[in-house]
C-alpha positions in Angstrom: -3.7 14.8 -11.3 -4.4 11.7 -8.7 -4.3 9.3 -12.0 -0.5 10.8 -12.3 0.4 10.1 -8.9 -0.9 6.4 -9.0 0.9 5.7 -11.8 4.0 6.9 -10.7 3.7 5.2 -7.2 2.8 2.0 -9.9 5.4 2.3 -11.9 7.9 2.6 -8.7 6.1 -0.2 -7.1 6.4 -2.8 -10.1 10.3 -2.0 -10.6 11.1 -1.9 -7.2 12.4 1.4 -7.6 14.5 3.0 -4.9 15.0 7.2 -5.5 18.3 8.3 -3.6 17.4 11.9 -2.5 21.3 12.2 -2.7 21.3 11.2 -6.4 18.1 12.9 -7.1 18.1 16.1 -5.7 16.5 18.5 -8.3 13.9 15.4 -9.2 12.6 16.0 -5.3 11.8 19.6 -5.7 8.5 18.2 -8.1 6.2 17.9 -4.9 4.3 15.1 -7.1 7.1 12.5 -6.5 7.6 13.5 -3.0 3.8 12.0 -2.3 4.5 9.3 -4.7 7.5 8.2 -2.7 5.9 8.7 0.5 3.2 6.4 -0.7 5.4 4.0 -2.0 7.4 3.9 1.5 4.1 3.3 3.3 2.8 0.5 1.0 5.7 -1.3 1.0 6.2 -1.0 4.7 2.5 -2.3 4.8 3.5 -5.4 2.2 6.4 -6.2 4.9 4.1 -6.6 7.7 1.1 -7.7 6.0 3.9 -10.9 4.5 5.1 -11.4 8.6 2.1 -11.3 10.5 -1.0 -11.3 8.1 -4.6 -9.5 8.6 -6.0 -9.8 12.0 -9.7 -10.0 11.8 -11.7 -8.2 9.0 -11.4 -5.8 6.4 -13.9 -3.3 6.4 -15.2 0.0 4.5 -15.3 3.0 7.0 -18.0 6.0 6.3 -15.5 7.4 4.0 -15.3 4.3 1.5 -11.4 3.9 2.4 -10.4 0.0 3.8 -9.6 -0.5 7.3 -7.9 -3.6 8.3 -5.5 -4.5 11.5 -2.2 -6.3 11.2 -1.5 -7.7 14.7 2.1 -8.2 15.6 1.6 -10.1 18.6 5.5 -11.1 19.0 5.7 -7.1 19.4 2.9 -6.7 21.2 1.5 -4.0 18.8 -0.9 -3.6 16.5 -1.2 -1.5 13.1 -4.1 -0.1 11.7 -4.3 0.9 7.9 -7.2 2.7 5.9 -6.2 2.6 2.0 -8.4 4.1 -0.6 -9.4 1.7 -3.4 -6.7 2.7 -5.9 -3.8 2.3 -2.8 -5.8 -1.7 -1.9 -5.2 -2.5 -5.6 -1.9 -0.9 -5.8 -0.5 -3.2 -2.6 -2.0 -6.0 -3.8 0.2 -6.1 -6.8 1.6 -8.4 -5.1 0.3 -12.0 -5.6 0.7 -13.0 -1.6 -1.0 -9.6 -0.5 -3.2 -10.1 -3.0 -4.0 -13.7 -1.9 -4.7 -12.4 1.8 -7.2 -9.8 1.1 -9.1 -12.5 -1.6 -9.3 -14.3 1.9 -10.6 -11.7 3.5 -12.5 -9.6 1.2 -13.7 -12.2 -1.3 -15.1 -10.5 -4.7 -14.7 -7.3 -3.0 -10.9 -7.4 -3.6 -9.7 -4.4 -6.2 -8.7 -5.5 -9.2 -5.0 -4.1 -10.8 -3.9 -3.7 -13.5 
């Protein structure tokens, strides 16, 4: 079931897909796509401000296994703190300048995508 939902929040990321609630209607009553879309939202909003203001500090496992990392935005004077599982890490860093920033920062550690 989770292997579903990553590949649909893949598959959404790699075509830059954007699903029009208006012009999808009865495709929003599967509650799988809902979470796949909400994931999408949040990694992408995560790619923007990773791209504008980079990783402050380190990336770290918390007790749970999931990635915790702090993007600074200074300029706002606010911070943002993300915890991605594994298979979310590898799914933002489809892209090659996220993916560049977290070799940076987590060396070898960095999840691989496919």
């Amino acid at each position: 079931m989770q292997d579903l939902l990553y590949r649909m929040v893949e598959r959404m990321l790699r075509d830059r897909a954007v699903l029009s609630r208006n012009k999808n209607f009865d495709a929003f009553d599967d509650a799988r796509l809902r979470h796949a879309s909400s994931i999408v939202r949040h990694l992408r909003a995560l790619e923007a401000d990773l791209l504008q203001f980079g990783i402050h500090g380190e990336v770290a496992r918390d007790r749970h296994g999931k990635f915790r990392f702090e993007i600074r935005m200074d300029e706002l004077k606010g911070r943002r703190v993300a915890h991605l599982n594994a298979r979310e890490l590898a799914l933002l860093c489809i892209n090659p300048s996220v993916e560049l920033l977290f070799h940076s920062a987590l060396g070898n550690e960095t999840p691989v995508h496919s």
